[in-house]
C-alpha positions as CSV (number, residue, x, y, z in Angstrom):
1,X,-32.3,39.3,18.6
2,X,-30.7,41.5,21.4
3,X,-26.7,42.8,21.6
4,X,-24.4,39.9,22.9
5,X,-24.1,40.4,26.4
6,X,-20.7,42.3,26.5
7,X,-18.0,41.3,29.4
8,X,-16.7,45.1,30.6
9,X,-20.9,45.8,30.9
10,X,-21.0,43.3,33.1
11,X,-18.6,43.9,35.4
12,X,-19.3,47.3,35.6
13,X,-23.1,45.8,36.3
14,X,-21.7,43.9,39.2
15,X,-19.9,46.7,40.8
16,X,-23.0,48.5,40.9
17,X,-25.0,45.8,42.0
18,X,-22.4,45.0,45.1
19,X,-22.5,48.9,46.4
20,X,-26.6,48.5,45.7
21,X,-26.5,45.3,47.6
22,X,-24.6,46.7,50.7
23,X,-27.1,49.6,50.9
24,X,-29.7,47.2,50.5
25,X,-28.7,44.6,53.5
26,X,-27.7,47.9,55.7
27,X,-31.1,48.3,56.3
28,X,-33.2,45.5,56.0
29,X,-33.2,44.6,59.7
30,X,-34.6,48.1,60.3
31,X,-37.0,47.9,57.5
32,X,-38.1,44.2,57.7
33,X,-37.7,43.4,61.4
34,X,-35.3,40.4,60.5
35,X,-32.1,39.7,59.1
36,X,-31.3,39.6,55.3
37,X,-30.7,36.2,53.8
38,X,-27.6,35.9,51.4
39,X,-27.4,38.9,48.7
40,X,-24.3,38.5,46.8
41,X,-22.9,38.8,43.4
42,X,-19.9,35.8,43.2
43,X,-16.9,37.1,40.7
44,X,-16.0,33.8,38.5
45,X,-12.4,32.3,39.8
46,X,-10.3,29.2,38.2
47,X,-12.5,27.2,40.1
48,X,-15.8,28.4,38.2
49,X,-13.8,28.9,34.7
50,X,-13.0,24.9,34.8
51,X,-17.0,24.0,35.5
52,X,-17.8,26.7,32.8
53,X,-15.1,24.8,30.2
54,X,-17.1,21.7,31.1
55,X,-20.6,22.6,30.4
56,X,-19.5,23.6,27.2
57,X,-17.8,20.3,26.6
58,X,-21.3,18.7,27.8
59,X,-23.7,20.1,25.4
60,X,-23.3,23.8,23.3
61,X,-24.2,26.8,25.1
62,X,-25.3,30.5,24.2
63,X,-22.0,32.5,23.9
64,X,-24.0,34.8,26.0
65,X,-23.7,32.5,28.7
66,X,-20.1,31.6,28.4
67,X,-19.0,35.5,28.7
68,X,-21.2,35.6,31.8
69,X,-19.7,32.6,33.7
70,X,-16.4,34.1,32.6
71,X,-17.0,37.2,34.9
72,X,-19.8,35.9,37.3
73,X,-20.0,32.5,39.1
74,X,-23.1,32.6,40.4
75,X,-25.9,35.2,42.2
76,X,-27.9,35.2,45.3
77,X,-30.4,38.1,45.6
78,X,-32.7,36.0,48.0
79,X,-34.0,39.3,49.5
80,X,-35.3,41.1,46.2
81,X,-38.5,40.4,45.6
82,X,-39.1,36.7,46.2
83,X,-35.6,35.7,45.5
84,X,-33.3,35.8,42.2
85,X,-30.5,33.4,41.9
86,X,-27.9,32.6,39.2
87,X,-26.7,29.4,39.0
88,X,-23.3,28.1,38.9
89,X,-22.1,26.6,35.6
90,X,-21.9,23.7,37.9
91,X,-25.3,23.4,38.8
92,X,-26.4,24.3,35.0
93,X,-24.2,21.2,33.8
94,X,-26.1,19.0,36.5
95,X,-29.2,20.1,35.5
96,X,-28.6,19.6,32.0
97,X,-27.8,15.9,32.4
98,X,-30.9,15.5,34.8
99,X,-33.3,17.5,32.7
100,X,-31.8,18.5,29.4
101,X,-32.3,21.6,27.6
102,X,-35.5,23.6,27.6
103,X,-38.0,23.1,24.5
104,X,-39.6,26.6,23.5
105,X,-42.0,26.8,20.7
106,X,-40.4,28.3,17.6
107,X,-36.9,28.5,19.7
108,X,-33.7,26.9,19.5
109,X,-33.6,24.4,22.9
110,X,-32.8,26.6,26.2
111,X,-30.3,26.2,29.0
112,X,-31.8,26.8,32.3
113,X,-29.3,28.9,34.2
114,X,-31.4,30.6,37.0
115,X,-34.1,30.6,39.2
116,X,-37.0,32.6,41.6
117,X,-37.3,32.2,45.0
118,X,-41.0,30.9,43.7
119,X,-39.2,27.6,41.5
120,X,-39.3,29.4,38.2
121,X,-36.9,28.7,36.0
122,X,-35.0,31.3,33.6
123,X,-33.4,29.4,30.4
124,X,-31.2,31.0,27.8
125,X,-31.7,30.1,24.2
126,X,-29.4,30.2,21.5
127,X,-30.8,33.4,19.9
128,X,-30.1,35.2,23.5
129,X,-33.5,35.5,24.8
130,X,-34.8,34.9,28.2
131,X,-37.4,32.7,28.6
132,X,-39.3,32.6,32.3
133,X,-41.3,29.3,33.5
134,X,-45.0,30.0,34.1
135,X,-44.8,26.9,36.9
136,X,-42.5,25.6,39.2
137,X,-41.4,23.0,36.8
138,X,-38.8,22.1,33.8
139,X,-41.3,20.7,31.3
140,X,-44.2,23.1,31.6
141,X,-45.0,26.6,29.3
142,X,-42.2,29.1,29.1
143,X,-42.9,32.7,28.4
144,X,-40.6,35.0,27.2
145,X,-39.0,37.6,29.8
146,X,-36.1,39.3,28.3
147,X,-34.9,40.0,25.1
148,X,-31.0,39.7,26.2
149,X,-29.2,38.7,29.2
150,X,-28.3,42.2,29.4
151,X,-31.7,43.0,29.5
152,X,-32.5,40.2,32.2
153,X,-29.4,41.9,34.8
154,X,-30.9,45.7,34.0
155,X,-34.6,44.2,35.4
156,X,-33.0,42.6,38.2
157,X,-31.4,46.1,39.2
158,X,-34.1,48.0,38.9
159,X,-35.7,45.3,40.8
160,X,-33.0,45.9,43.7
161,X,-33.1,49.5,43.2
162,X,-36.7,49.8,44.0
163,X,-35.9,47.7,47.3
164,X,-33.8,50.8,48.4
C-alpha cells in the first residue's frame, strides 16, 4: 500500500501545476495552431466541501479521497495528452448512485473519481491504489495504474511537464 496522500503535498502539487499550466496554455496557439481548451486546477470552496460531506454520507470513501476534495474540487487538463479530468465530488456521488462502486479482482470496491479524454475511468480503492479502465466503460477490466493518488498527480505532471 502507498503513503496516504498528504494535504500540504497537495497544495504545493497544485501551485506547481497552475504556474506549469499557464506556461503551458501560453503557447499552445503557437505550438498547435489553435486555441487550448480548459486547463485548470479548481481549489475546493464551501460549495465543494458540502458535495464532499455528502458522498461520504452516500457510501464510504478512501480517506485518500476525502483529503483531496478537501483541497481540490475538481481538474481539467483537457490539453495534456488526450485529456485528464478530476471529477467533482459531485459528479463522483452521481456516478455512484448510477453505477456503483468499481469491482477489482482481489480489491476492495473502487470509487470512480476521474477520467481520460479517451472515456477511461480512474477509480480509487480503499487500499489507495489507482486503478485505470482498459475500455470506455464502468463494468469492463481494470488495470492497475498507480500505487497512490500521490503517485497518480506526480504522472500527471510529468505528463504536463513533458508538454512544455
Amino acid at each position: 500500500m502507498g503513503e496516504r496522500l498528504d494535504a500540504e503535498w497537495l497544495r504545493v502539487w497544485c501551485e506547481q501545476t497552475h504556474s506549469a499550466l499557464a506556461q503551458l496554455t501560453q503557447s499552445f496557439l503557437a505550438r498547435h495552431g489553435f486555441e487550448p481548451g480548459s486547463n485548470v486546477v479548481e481549489l475546493a470552496t464551501e460549495e465543494s466541501h458540502r458535495a464532499t460531506d455528502a458522498l461520504v454520507e452516500l457510501t464510504p470513501i478512501p480517506s485518500d479521497l476525502t483529503t483531496m476534495y478537501w483541497v481540490i474540487d475538481e481538474v481539467s487538463l483537457s490539453d495534456v495528452e488526450n485529456g485528464y479530468f478530476v471529477h467533482p465530488a459531485s459528479l463522483v456521488a452521481d456516478h455512484f448512485r448510477e453505477y456503483g462502486p468499481i469491482e477489482v479482482d482481489g480489491e476492495e470496491p473502487a470509487l470512480v473519481f476521474a477520467s481520460d479524454g479517451g472515456g477511461h475511468l480512474f477509480a480509487l480503492a480503499g487500499s489507495g491504489r489507482i486503478w485505470r479502465s482498459t475500455t470506455a466503460s464502468w463494468f469492463g477490466h481494470f488495470d492497475l495504474a498507480a500505487a497512490s493518488l500521490q503517485e497518480f498527480f506526480e504522472g500527471l505532471s510529468r505528463q504536463i511537464a513533458s508538454q512544455l
